[in-house]
C-alpha positions as CSV (number, residue, x, y, z in Angstrom):
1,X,293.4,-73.7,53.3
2,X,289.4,-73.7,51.9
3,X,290.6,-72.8,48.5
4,X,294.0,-75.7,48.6
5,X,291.2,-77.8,49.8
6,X,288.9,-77.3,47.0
7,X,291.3,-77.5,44.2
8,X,292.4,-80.8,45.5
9,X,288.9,-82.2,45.4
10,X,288.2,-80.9,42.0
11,X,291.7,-82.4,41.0
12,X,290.8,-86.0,42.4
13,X,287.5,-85.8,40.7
14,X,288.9,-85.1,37.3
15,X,291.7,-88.4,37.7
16,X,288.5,-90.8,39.4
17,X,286.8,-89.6,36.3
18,X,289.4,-90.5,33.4
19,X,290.5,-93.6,35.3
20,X,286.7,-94.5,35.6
21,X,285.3,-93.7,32.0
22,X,287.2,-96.4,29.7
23,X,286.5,-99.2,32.9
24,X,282.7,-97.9,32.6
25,X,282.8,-98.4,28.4
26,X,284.4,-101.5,28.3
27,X,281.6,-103.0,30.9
28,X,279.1,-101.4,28.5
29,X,281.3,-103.0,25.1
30,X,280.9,-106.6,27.1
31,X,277.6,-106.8,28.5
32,X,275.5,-109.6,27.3
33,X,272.1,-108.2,25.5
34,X,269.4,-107.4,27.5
35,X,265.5,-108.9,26.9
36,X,262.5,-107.0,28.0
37,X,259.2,-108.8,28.0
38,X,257.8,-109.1,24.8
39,X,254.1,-108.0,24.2
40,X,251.6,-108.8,22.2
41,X,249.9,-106.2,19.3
42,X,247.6,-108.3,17.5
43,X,249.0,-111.4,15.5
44,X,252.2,-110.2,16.3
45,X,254.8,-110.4,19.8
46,X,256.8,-107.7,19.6
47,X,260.3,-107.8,21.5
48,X,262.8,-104.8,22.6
49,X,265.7,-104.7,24.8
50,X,269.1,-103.1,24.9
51,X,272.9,-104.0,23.5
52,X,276.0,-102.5,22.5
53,X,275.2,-98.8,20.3
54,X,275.1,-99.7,17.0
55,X,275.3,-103.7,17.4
56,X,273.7,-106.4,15.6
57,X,271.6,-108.3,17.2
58,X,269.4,-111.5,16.4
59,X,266.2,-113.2,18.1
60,X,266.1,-116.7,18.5
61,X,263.6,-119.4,18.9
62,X,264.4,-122.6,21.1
63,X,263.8,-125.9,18.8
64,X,263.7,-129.2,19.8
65,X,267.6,-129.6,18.4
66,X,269.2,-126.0,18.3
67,X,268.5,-122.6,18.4
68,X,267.0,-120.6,15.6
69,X,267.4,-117.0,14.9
70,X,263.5,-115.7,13.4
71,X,264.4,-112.1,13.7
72,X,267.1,-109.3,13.2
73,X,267.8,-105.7,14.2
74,X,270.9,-103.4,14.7
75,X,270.8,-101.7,17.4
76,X,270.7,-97.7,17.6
77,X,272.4,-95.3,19.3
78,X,271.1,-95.3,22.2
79,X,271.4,-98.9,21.9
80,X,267.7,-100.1,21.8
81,X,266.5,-103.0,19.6
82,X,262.9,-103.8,18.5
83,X,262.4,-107.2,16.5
84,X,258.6,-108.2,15.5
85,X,257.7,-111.7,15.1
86,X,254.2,-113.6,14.5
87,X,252.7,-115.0,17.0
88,X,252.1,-119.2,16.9
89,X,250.0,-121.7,18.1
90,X,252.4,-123.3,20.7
91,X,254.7,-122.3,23.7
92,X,257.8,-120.8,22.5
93,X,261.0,-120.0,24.2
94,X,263.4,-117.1,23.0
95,X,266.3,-115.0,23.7
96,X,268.5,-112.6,22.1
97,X,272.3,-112.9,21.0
98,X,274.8,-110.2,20.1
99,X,278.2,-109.8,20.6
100,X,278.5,-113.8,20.8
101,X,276.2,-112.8,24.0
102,X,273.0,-114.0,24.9
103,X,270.0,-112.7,26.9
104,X,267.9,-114.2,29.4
105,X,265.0,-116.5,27.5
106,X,261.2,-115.2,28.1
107,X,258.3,-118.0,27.2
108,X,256.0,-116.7,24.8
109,X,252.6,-118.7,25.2
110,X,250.6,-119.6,22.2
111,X,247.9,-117.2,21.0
112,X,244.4,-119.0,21.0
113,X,242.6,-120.0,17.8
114,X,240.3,-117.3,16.7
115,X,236.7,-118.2,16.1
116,X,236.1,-117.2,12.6
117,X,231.8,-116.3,12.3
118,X,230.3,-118.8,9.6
119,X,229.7,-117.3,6.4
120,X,226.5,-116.3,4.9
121,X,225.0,-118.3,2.3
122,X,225.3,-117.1,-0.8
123,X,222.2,-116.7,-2.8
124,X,218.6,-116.9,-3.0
125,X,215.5,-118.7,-3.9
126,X,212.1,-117.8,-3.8
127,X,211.7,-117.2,0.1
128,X,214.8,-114.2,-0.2
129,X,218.3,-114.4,0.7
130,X,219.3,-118.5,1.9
131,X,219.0,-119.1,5.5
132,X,221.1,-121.4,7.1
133,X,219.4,-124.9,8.6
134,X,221.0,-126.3,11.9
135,X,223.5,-128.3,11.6
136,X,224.7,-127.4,8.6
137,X,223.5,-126.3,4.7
138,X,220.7,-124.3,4.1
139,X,217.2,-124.3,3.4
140,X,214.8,-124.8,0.5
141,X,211.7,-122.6,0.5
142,X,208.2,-124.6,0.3
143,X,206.1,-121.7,1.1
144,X,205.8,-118.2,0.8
145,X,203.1,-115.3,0.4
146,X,204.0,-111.7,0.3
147,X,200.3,-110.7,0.4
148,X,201.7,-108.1,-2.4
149,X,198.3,-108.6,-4.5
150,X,194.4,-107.6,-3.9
151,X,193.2,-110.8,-2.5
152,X,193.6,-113.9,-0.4
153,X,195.1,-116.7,-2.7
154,X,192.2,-119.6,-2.6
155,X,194.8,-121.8,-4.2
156,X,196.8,-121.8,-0.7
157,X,194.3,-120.2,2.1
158,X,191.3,-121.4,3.2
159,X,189.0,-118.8,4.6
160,X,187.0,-119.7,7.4
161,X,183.5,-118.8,6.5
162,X,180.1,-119.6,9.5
163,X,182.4,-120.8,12.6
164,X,181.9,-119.8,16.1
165,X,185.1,-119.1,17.9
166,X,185.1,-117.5,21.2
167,X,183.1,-114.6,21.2
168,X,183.1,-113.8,18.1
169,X,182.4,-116.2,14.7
170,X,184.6,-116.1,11.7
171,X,183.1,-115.0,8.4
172,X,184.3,-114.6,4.6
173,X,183.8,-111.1,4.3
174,X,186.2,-108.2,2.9
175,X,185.1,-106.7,6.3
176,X,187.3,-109.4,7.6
177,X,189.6,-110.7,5.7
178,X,191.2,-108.4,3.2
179,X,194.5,-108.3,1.2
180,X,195.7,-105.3,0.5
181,X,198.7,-102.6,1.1
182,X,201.5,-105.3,0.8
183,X,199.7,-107.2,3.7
184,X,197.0,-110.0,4.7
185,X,194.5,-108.2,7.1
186,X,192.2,-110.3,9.3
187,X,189.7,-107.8,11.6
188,X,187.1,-108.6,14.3
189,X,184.1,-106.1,14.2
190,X,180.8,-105.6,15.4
191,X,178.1,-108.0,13.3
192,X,176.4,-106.2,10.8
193,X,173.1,-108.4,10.9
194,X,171.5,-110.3,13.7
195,X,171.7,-113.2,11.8
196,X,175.6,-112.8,10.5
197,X,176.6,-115.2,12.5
198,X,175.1,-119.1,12.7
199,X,173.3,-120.4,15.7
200,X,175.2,-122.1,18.2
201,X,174.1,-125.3,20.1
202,X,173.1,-123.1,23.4
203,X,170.8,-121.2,20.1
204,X,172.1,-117.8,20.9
205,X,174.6,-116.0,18.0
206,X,177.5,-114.2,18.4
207,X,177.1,-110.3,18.4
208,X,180.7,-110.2,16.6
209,X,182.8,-111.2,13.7
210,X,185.9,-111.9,12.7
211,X,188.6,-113.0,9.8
212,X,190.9,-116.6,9.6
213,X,192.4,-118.2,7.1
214,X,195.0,-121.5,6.8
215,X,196.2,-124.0,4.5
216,X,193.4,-127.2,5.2
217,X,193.6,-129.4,2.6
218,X,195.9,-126.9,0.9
219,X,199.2,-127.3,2.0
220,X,201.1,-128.9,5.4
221,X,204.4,-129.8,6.6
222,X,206.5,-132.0,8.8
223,X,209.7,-130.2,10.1
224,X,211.6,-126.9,8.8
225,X,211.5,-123.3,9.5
226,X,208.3,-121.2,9.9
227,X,208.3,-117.2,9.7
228,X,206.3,-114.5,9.6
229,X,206.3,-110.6,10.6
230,X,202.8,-109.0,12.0
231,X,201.2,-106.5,14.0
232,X,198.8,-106.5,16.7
233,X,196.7,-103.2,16.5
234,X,197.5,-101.5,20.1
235,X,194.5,-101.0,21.4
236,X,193.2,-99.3,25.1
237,X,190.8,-102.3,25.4
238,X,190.9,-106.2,26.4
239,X,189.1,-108.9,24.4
240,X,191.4,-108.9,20.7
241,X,193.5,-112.6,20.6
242,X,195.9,-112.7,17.8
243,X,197.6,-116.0,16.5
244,X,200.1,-117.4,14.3
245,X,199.5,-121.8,14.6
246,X,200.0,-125.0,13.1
247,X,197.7,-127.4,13.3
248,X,197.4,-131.5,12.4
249,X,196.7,-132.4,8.9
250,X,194.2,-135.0,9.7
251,X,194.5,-136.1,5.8
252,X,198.0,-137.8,6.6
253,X,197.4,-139.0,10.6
254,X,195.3,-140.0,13.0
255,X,193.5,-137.2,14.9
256,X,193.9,-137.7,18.4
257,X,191.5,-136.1,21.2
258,X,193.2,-132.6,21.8
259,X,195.2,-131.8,23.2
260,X,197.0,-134.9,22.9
261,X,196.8,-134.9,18.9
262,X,199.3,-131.6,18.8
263,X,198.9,-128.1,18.2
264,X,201.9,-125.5,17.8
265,X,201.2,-122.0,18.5
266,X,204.4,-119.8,17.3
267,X,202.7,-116.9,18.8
268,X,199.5,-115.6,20.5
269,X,199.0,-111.9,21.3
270,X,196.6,-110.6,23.9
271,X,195.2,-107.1,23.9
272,X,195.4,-107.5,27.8
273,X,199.5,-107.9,27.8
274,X,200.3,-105.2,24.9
275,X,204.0,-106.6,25.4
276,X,204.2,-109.8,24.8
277,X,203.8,-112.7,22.7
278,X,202.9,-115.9,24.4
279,X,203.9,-119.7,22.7
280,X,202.3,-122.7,23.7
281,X,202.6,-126.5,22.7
282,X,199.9,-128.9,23.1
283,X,200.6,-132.2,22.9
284,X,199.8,-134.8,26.0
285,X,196.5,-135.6,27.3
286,X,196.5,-133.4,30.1
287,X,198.5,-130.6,28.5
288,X,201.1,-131.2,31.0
289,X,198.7,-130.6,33.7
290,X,198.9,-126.6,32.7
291,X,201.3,-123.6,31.3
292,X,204.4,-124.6,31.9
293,X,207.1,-121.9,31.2
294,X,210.2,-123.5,29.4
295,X,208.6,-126.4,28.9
296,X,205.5,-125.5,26.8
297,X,205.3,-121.9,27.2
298,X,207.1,-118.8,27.9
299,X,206.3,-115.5,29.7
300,X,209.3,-113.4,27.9
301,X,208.7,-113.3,24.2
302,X,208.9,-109.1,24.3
303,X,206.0,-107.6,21.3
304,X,204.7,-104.7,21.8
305,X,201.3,-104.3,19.7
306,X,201.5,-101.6,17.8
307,X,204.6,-102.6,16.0
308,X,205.8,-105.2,13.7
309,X,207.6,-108.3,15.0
310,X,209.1,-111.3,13.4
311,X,208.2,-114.9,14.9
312,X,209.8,-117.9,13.5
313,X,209.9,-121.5,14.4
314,X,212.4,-124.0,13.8
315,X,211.4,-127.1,13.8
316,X,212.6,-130.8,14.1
317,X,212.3,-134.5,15.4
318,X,214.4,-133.9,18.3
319,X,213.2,-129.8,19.2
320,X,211.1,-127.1,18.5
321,X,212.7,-123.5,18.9
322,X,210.5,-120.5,19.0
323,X,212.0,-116.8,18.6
324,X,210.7,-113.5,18.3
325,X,212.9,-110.5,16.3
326,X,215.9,-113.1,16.2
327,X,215.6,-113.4,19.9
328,X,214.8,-117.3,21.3
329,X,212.4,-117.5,23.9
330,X,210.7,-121.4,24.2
331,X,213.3,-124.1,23.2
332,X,210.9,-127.9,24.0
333,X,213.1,-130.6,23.7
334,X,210.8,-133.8,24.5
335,X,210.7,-135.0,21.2
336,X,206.9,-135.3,21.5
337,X,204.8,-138.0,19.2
338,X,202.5,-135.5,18.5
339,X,204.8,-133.2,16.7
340,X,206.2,-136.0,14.3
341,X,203.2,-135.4,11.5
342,X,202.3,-133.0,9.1
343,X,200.6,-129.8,10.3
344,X,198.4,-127.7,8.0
345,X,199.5,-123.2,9.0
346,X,197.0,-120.5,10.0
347,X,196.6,-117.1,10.9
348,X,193.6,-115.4,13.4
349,X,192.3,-112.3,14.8
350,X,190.0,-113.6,17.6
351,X,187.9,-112.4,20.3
352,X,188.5,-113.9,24.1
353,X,185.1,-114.7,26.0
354,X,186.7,-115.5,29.2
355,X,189.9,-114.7,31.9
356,X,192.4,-111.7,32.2
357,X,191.5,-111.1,28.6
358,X,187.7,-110.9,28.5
359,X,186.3,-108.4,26.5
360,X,183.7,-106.2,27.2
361,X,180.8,-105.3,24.7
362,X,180.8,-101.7,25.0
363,X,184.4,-101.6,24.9
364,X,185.3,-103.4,21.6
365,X,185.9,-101.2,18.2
366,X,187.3,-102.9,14.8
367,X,190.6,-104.5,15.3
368,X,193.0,-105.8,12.9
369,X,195.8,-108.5,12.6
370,X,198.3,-107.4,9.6
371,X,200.7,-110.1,8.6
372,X,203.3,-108.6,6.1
373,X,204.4,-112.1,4.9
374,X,204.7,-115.7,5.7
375,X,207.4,-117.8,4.4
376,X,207.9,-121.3,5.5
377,X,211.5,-123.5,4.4
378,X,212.3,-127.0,4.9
């Protein structure tokens, strides 16, 4: 009985089977195509699916008046298709045909526009490689001094010579101001003499000296770009005050009481905050009643002394942009009277009397401002 049982099973099996098998291909022979979701690899949407082994089959795009095949593959074996299209800028609609068949439709969305990075200008003038103005174009140099020789250039730098400033007075010396090693060096130092230094109206002298130089009655500009890359000696002291500033070329404009008549410090260094470089715009009566950070100031321009950093302005009627190592840090957008004139450039190593930064005597050794070059467009 188990083994009639058994053979009758395995008999029914076998006929189900036969019966079944051409039923089961002829389904497969007359199914419509099937679309997967398409994906996208780069600029391209790539689409598979499955049809009849071995079948042709094409992929069509929807258009506003028919349907237009933008793609072709036979399909294998196995039968699985893969058809690779670009990808477009509008919503498209397709589907895939074979066997006079078609598949469900899958909308493909458009791909967004890239953002191609503007182009560097190509070329050069005297300042290096073109930099590009905002807005649009490029720059013209105006200005520029390597420092590659063995002295300050008289024909653009004016070296202050018998000025009290601060603590310290600034003197024409090659103790002080020196060019040499591919760079401008400005030092403060101890006063060789007594006398070094001119009598100021209180009749005492300063006990130190120091190195400036700028472009009065030289050379000024209204407007452009203004660059230059220096280092602040790192010292373990307070008291050294480093600046990079433009200043009103009284030749060409009224000068105002200060600080309504406009001053543009790019950068000041302080021995007492070894890590930054601090801007500041003058230019109301009341200095806008004090620092005030994003407005005419800014506690985040990162400089460590020690090493050399590139400060740049950019410069025009509507803004003034100040950035240190590429990286903006004071953006003033008041469109200030004061800054519409010609300013004349200049350079300091200084010597703070007063506040967080007040040096002391004992603790002061020679200290040195190198600027590497200035280079100024327009």
């Amino acid at each position: 009985m188990k083994s009639w049982s058994a053979a009758l099973v395995l008999l029914l099996s076998v006929v189900s089977w036969g019966l079944a098998a051409p039923a089961a291909e002829a389904a497969s022979d007359d199914r419509a195509p099937v679309l997967h979701r398409p994906g996208q690899a780069g600029t391209s949407v790539v689409f598979t699916g499955r049809a009849r082994p071995r079948a042709k089959v094409r992929l069509q795009v929807r258009s506003p008046s028919a349907w237009a095949t933008v793609g072709r593959d036979r399909a294998s074996r196995g039968g699985r298709f893969r058809i690779v299209v670009a990808t477009a800028d509008r919503r498209r609609t397709f589907r895939a045909v074979s066997a006079g068949r078609t598949s469900k439709t899958y909308d493909v969305a458009s791909t967004p526009a890239v953002a191609v990075p503007a182009s560097k200008p190509v070329g050069s003038d005297a300042c290096g490689p073109l930099v590009t103005r905002p807005g649009g174009g490029t720059y013209q140099c105006t200005l520029v001094d390597d420092f590659d020789g063995s002295a300050v250039d008289r024909g653009l730098w004016h070296v202050m010579d018998k000025v009290s400033e601060g603590a310290a007075c600034m003197v024409d010396t090659p103790q002080t101001v020196a060019v040499h090693s591919g760079a401008l060096h400005l030092t403060v130092r101890p006063a060789a003499s007594a006398d070094q230094c001119p009598l100021r109206p209180d009749g005492t002298r300063a006990e130190f000296v120091t190195g400036s130089v700028n472009t009065f009655w030289k050379w000024s500009q209204q407007y452009g770009r203004f660059e230059a890359r220096m280092r602040s000696q790192a010292v373990p002291f307070a008291g050294p005050q480093e600046a990079f500033w433009l200043w009103p070329d009284i030749r060409y404009s009224t000068d105002l009481t200060w600080p309504a008549s406009g001053e543009i410090d790019i950068a000041e260094t302080y021995a007492a905050h070894p890590n930054l470089a601090i801007p500041f715009l003058h230019y109301t009566g009341n200095d806008n009643g004090g620092p005030v950070p994003g407005l005419n100031t800014a506690w985040n321009c990162a400089a460590a002394r020690g090493q050399w950093h590139t400060y740049a302005l950019e410069w025009t009627a509507d803004q003034l942009v100040i950035s240190v190592d590429g990286r903006e840090c004071l953006r003033n957008t008041t469109g200030g009277a004061s800054f519409r004139k010609r300013f004349i450039m200049a350079f300091s190593q200084l010597l703070t009397p007063s506040g967080a930064n007040q040096f002391l005597p004992g603790d002061l050794s020679p200290t040195t401002l190198d600027v590497d070059y200035v280079k100024v467009w327009r």
